[in-house]
Structures are given as C-alpha cells and as structure tokens.
N, C-alpha and C positions, 0 to 999 in steps of 0.2 A: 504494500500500500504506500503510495506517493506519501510527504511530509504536507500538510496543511499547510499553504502559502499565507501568510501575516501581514497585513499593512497596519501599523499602529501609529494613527493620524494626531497634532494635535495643533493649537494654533502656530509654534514657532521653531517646534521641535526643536527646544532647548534643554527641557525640563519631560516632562508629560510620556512623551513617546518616548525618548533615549532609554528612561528607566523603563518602560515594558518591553522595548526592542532588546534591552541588556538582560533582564529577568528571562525573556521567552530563549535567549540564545542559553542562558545557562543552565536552565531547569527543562528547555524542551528540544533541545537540540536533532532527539531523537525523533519526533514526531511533528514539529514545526520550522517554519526558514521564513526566518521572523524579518522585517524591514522597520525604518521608522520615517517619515514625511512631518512636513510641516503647511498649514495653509500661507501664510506668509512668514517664513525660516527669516530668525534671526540668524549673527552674524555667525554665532558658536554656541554651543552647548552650556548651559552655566555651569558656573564653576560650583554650586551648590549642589548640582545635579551629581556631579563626579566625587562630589566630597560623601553624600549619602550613599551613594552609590559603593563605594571603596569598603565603606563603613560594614557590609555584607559581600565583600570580599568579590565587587563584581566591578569592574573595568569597563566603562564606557566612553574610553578615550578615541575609542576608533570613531564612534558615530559624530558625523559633522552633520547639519542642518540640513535639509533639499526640500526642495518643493517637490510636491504631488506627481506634478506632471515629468519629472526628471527621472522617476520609475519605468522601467519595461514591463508590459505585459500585466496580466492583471491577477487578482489575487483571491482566495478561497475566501476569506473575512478578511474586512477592513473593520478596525475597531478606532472609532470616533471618538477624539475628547476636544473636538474642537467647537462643538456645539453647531457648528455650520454643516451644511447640505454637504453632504460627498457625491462626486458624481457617479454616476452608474458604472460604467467603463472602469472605475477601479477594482469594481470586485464583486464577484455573486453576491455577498451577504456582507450588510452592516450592521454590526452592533454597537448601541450609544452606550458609552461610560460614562458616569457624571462623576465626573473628578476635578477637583479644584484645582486651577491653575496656578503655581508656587511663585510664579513669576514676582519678584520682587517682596517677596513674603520672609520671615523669618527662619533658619536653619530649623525649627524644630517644626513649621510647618512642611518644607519640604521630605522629613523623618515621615509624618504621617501620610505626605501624597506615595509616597515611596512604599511605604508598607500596605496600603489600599490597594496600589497595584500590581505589588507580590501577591496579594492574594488573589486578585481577578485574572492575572496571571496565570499561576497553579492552578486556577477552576479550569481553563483553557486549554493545558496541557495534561489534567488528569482526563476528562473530557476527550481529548486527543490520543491518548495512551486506550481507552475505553474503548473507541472505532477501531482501531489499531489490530488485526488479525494477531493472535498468538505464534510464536513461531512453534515450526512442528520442534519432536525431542530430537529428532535429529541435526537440525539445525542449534539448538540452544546447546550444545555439547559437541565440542572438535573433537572428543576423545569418545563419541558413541561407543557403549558397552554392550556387549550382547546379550541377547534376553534371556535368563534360567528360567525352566519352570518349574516352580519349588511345590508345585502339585502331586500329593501322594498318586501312584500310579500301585495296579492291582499287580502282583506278582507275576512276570511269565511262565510258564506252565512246561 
C-alpha cells in the first residue's frame, strides 16, 4: 500500500505547518510523505518554531516556507490551519484544524500549539498504520523458521 501523500497548509508556514510536517516525518514516516505550504510564506520559519521543536528532539531546520502552488502534483489530504479556502487541485480530501496561530505569541504559547499538533498528528498516522495491510510472516522475518507440528500424531502401526 502507497504512503498517504500530506499537505499541511497554514497561513505562513513558519510556525503551524513546519511543526506537523516535522511530527508527520518522525512518527509517520512509514505510512505518510508529509509536505508543509504556506498561503502567503513568510520569509523563514520562526525561530520559536525550531526552538519547540528541538525541545522533542525533532529538527525542523530543513523546512523553509513555499507557497501552495510551488508543490507538484496533488495530495491524498490536505490538512488546513489557514482558515482560508484550499483549492480543489490540491488534494482529494480537506480536513480543517483549528489551531491557533503562534505567530508573535509567547514561547509557552507556541509549547501548546506544538503539542495540539503532536496529537492530531499521531491521530493521522495511527489512522494511517490502521488502512495499512499487515505484512505476511514471511515478510516480517529475514530469518523465516520452519513450521513444526507439535500435534500429537497416532502411532504407526
């Protein structure tokens, strides 16, 4: 089964999206291929965002700001915190998150928007792991053992 494609929207993708784009890459790597946009991206990512971020031992240095449209191709859910209309073309399925924008807010506000989205997050990638086909025993094991049958058998005769 394909990875559920992620767009995680929000107005500036500085703050908002980075942290669910950083959560989804580290807790769902297996079953998600997480991106993050911005409707009008500021210039870089705050420095609050990275500072919360680190705090749970997750790195979001790499993610820089982009606009919407700087995406290829479209996505399995697109998850909204920008309150604004997403266009269709992004994605089969939108879901709205109402999450507070940190923007300019205090380090311990940012602690809260951070931890909201670890858990809506993890709803997404248990969710995810849920659809997810089981692998057979022979694929969960490089070292496949052979099967005994430890069934009493009647004596030969």
């Amino acid at each position: 089964m394909k990875p559920t494609r992620v767009l995680f929207l929000c107005i500036g993708n500085s703050c908002r999206s980075p942290m669910a784009e950083g959560f989804a890459r580290a807790y769902g790597s297996d079953v998600l291929v997480a991106a993050s946009a911005g409707i009008s991206p500021a210039l870089s990512v705050a420095p609050l965002t990275h500072k919360v971020m680190l705090e749970k031992n997750i790195d979001v240095g790499h993610v820089y700001p982009k606009r919407m449209d700087m995406l290829k191709g479209s996505f399995d859910l697109v998850v909204n915190m920008s309150g604004k209309p997403v266009p269709r073309e992004l994605g089969a399925r939108v879901e709205e998150w109402q999450v507070r924008d940190p923007i300019g807010e205090s380090e311990e506000v940012y602690r809260e928007v951070r931890d909201q989205i670890e858990q809506r997050v993890m709803r997404l990638v248990l969710a995810a792991r849920a659809r997810k086909p089981p692998q057979s025993e022979e694929r969960r094991s490089t070292t496949a053992q052979p099967r005994v049958d430890t069934r009493r058998r009647p004596p030969r005769k």
